[in-house]
Structures are given as C-alpha cells and as structure tokens.
C-alpha positions as CSV (number, residue, x, y, z in Angstrom):
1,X,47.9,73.3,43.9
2,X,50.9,71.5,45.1
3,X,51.9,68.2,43.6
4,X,54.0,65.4,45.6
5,X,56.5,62.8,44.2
6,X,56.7,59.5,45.7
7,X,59.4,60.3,48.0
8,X,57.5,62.7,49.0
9,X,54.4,61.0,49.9
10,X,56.1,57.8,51.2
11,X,57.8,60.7,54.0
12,X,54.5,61.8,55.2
13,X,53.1,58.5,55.3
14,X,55.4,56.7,57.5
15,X,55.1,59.9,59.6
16,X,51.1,60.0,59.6
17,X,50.4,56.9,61.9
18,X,47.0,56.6,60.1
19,X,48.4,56.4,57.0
20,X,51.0,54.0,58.4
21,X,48.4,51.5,59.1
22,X,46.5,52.3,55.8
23,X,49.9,51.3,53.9
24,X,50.5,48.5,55.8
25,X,47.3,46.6,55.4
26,X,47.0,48.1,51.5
27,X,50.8,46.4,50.5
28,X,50.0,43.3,53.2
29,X,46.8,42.4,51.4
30,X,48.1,42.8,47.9
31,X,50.9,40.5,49.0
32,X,48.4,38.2,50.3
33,X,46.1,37.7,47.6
34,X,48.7,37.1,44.9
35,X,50.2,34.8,46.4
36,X,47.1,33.4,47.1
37,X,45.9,34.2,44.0
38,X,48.8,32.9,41.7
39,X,48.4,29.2,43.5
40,X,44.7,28.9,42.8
41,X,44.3,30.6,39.9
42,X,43.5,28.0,36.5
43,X,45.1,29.2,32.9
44,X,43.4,31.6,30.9
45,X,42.3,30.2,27.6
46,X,41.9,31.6,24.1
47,X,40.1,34.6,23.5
48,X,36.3,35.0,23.0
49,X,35.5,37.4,20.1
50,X,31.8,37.9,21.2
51,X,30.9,38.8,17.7
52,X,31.4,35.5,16.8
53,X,28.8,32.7,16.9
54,X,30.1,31.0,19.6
55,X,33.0,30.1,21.2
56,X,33.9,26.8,22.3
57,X,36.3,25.2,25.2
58,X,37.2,22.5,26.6
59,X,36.9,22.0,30.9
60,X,39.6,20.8,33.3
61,X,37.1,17.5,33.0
62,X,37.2,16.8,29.4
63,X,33.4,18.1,29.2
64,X,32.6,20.6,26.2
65,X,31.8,24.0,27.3
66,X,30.0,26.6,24.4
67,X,29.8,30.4,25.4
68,X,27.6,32.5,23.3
69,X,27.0,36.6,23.6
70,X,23.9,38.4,21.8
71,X,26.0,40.3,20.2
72,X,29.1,42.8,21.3
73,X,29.2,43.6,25.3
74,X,29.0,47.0,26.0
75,X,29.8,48.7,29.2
76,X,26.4,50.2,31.4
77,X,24.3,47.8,28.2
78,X,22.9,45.1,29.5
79,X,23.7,41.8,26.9
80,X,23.0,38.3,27.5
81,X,25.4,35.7,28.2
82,X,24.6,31.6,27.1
83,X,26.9,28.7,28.5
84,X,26.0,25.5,27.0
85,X,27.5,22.1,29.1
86,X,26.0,18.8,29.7
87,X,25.5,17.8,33.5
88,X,25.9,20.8,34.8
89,X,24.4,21.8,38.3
90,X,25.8,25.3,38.6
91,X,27.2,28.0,36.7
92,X,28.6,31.5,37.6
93,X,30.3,33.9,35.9
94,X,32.8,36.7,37.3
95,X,34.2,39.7,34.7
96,X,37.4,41.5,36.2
97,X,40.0,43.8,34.1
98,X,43.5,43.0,34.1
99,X,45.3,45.4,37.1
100,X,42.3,47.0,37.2
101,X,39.3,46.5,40.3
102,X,36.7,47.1,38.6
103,X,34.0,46.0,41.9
104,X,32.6,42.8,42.9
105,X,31.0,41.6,38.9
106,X,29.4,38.1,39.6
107,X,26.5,36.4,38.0
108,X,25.1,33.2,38.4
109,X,23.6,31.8,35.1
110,X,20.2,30.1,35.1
111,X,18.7,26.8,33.7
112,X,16.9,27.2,30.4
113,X,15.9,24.0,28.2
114,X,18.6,21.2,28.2
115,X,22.1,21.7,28.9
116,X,21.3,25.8,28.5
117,X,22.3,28.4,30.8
118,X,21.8,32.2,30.8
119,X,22.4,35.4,33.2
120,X,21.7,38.8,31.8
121,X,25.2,40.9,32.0
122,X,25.9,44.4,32.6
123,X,29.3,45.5,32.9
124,X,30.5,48.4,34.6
125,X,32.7,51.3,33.0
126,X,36.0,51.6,33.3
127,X,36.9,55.2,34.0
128,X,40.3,54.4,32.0
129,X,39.1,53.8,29.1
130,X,39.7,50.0,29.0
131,X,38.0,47.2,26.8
132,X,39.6,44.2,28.1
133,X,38.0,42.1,30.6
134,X,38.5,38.2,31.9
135,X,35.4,36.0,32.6
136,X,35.9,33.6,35.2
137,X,33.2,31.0,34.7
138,X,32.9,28.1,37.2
139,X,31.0,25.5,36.3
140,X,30.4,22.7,39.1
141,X,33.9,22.7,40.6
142,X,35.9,23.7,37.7
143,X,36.6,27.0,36.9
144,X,37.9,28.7,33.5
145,X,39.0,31.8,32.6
146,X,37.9,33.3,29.2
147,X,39.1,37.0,27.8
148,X,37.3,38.7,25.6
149,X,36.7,42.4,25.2
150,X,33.6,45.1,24.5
C-alpha cells in the first residue's frame, strides 16, 4: 500500500479537474459557514453534568430555562431530555461535537403538563472515540448552547 503526504495529494488534486472542483467547493463552504457561522452563533454557557438533577440557565430574555436528563446520555441509548420554560411555544434541540460532523442531530421537544417539554434523544457514535457534545436548544427565537458530555 502506498501512502501520500500532503504535498503529495495537494499535486494530484490540482491536476485531477474532479478533484479540483471537489477542493474548491469543500474549502469554499468551510469558509462560508464560519464566517457565517462565527456571526450568528450565541455564547456557549456552563456545562451540563447530566448526572446532576438539573441544570439551570438563564435565556437571552431574562426567562429561566431548567434542562433535566434521565440519567447519563449514552451514544446508540436512547435517554430522555426535559426543558422546563414558562411561555414557551417551541422548543428544539440540536447535539453537534466540537470539529467533528457528527450528521444532521435535531429534535423538537414536545408539550407535557405546564411549562414541560420532552423529546426522546439518541445520539449517534462517534467513530473517534469522543464524549463531548454541544446542545443547541432554541427556544421561541432564542437560542442557547449547552455542553455536556456522555
């Protein structure tokens, strides 16, 4: 088996017009969406230890947000996932890994009794070996972004 360094593979690609394109749009997009991403993106707050009770923040409009886990998340187990807020209409969460696409990991939490929400989570493995992931939770029109890891 042959191995290649970057030099190496950076030669043949800008001689391999497929792979050309392929590079172009891969380091074009990547531009893109952090530049994008860095403008939009709201501060991450402290850390959820799931194993705790509950775990409780504060939104970008003074309301009280509580997240609660039953129990430790555990990649390909499904665990359930409780966001108490008063008035909210809406709530979805997204889990991502830091430098790591780990697929599209969206749920959108349902109504239970009073300011209760819920969504069943399953999250997916990561072939690396990692533990630490970022919930992005929008609630309404604000968002927040909570780490935690399984």
């Amino acid at each position: 088996m042959k191995s290649f360094d970057i030099f190496q593979f950076t030669h043949l690609a800008l001689h391999n017009t497929h792979c050309n394109k392929w590079l172009m749009g891969f380091y074009l997009s990547a531009a893109l969406s952090v530049s994008a991403h860095a403008e939009s993106t709201p501060p991450t707050q402290t850390a959820c230890m799931p194993q705790q009770h509950a775990c409780q923040y504060t939104l970008p409009d003074r309301r009280q947000l509580v997240i609660e886990f039953n129990g430790q998340p555990s990649a390909l187990h499904s665990f359930k996932l409780w966001a108490t807020v008063p008035g909210a209409h809406s709530l979805t969460a997204q889990f991502t890994m830091p430098d790591m696409d780990m697929g599209e990991n969206r749920y959108r939490l349902q109504p239970l009794a009073g300011e209760k929400w819920q969504a069943t989570v399953i999250l997916p493995a990561c072939m690396m070996g990692g533990h630490h992931w970022l919930m992005t939770l929008k609630v309404d029109n604000e968002v927040i972004r909570i780490p935690f890891t399984n």
